[in-house]
TORKOLMI-387077 format. One record per residue (C-alpha): residue number from 1; residue in one letter; x, y, z. Coordinates in steps of 0.1 Angstrom, whole numbers, plus 5000, padded with zeros to 4 digits. Example, Ala and Ser with C-alpha at 12.3 -4.5 7.8 and 13.67 -1.06 7.14 Angstrom:
! TORKOLMI-387077
{k = 1, r = a, X = 5123, Y = 4955, Z = 5078}
{k = 2, r = s, X = 5137, Y = 4989, Z = 5071}
! end
This chain:
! TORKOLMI-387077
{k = 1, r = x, X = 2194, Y = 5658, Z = 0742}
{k = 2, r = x, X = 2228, Y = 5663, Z = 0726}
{k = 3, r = x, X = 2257, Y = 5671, Z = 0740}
{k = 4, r = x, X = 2269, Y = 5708, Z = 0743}
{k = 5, r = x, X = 2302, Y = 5719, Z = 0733}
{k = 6, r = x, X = 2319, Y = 5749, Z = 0747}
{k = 7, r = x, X = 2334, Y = 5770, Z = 0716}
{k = 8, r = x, X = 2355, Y = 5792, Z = 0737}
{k = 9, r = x, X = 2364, Y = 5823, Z = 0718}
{k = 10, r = x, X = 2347, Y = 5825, Z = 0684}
{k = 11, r = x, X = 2371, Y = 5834, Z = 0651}
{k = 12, r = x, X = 2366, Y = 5834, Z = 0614}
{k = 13, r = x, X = 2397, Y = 5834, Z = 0594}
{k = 14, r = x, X = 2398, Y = 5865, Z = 0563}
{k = 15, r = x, X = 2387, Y = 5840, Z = 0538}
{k = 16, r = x, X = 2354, Y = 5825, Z = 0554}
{k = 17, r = x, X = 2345, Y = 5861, Z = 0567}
{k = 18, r = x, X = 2347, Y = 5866, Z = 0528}
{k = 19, r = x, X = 2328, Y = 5839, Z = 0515}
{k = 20, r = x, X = 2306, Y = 5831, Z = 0538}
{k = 21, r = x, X = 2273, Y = 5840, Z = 0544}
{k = 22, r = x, X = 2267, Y = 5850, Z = 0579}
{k = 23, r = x, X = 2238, Y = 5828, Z = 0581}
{k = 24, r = x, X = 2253, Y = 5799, Z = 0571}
{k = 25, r = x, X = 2277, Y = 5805, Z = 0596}
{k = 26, r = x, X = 2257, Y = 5812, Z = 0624}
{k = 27, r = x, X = 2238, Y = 5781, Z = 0622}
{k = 28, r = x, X = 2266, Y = 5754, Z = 0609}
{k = 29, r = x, X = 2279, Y = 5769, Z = 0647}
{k = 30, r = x, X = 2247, Y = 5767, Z = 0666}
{k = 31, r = x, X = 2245, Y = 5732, Z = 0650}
{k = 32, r = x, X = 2285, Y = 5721, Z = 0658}
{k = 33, r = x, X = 2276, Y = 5733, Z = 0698}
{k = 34, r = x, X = 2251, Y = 5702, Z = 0695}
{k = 35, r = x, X = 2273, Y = 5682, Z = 0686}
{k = 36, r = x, X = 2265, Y = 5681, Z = 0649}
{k = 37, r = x, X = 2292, Y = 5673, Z = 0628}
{k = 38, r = x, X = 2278, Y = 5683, Z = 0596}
{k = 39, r = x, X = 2293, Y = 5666, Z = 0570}
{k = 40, r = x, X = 2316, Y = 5640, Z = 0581}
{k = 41, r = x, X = 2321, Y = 5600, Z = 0573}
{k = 42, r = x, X = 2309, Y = 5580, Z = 0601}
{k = 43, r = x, X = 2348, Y = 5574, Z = 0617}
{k = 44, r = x, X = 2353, Y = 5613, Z = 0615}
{k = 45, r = x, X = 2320, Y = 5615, Z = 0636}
{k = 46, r = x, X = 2331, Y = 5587, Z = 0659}
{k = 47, r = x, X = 2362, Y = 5608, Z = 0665}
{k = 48, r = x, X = 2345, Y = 5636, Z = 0678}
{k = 49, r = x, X = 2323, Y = 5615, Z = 0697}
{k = 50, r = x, X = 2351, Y = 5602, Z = 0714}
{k = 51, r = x, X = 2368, Y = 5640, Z = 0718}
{k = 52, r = x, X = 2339, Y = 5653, Z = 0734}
{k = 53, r = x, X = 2340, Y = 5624, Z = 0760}
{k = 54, r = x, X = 2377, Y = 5616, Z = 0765}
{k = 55, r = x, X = 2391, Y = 5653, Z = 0753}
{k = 56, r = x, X = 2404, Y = 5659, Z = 0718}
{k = 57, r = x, X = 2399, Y = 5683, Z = 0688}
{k = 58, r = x, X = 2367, Y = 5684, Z = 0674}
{k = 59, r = x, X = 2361, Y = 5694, Z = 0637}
{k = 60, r = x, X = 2329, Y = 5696, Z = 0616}
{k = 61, r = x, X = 2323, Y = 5703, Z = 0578}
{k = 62, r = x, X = 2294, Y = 5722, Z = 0565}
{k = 63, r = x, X = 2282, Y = 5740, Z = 0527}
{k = 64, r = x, X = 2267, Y = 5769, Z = 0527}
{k = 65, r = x, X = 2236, Y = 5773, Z = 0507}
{k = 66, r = x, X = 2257, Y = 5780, Z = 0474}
{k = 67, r = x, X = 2277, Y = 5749, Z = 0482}
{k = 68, r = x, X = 2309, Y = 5765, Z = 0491}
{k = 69, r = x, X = 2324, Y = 5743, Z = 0516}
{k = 70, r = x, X = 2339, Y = 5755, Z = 0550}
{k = 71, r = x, X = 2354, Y = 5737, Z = 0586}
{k = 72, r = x, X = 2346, Y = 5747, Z = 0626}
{k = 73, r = x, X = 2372, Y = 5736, Z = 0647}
{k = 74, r = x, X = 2372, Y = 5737, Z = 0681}
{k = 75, r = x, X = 2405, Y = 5730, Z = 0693}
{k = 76, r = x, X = 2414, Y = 5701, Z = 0725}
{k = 77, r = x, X = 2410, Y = 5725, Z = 0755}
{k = 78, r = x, X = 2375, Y = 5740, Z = 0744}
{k = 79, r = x, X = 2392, Y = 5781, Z = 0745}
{k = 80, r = x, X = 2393, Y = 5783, Z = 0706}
{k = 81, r = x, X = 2368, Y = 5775, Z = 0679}
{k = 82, r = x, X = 2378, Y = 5786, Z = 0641}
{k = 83, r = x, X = 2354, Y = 5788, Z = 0612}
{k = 84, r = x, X = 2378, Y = 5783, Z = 0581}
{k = 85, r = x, X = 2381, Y = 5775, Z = 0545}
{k = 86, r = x, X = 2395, Y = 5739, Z = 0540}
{k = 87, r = x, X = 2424, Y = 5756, Z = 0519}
{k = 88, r = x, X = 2433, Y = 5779, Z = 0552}
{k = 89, r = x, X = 2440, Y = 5752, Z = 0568}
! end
């Protein structure tokens, strides 16, 4: 079973809200609350490993099904979690 993370409150900055399909969204964030980093290089994945256990930001990166690429974040203390555009960041 993997881990579960709490998202906290749930925001989507303007630009995802307009890209984004709400499906693709709804299940890159079902899959980050499991732990599932999406698409990240294997030290980006050992960083959140080590987040969920020790405390730390957690990110993942996902594509929707027309390849558009977007970030969850879910910031150090678990009461935030943004769905974003990399160039919001």
């Amino acid at each position: 079973m993997r881990a579960q993370v709490s998202l906290g409150r749930t925001l989507i900055t303007p630009g995802a809200m307009c890209s984004l399909p709400p499906v693709d969204v709804l299940e890159s964030l079902s899959r980050h609350a499991v732990a599932d980093w999406g698409d990240l290089d294997p030290e980006d994945r050992e960083s959140n490993d080590r987040a969920l256990r020790c405390g730390g930001r957690l990110l993942s990166s996902y594509r929707t099904s027309t390849e558009v690429k977007f970030w969850i974040i879910t910031e150090w203390d678990r009461s935030v979690t943004t769905i974003l555009l990399p160039e919001e960041y």
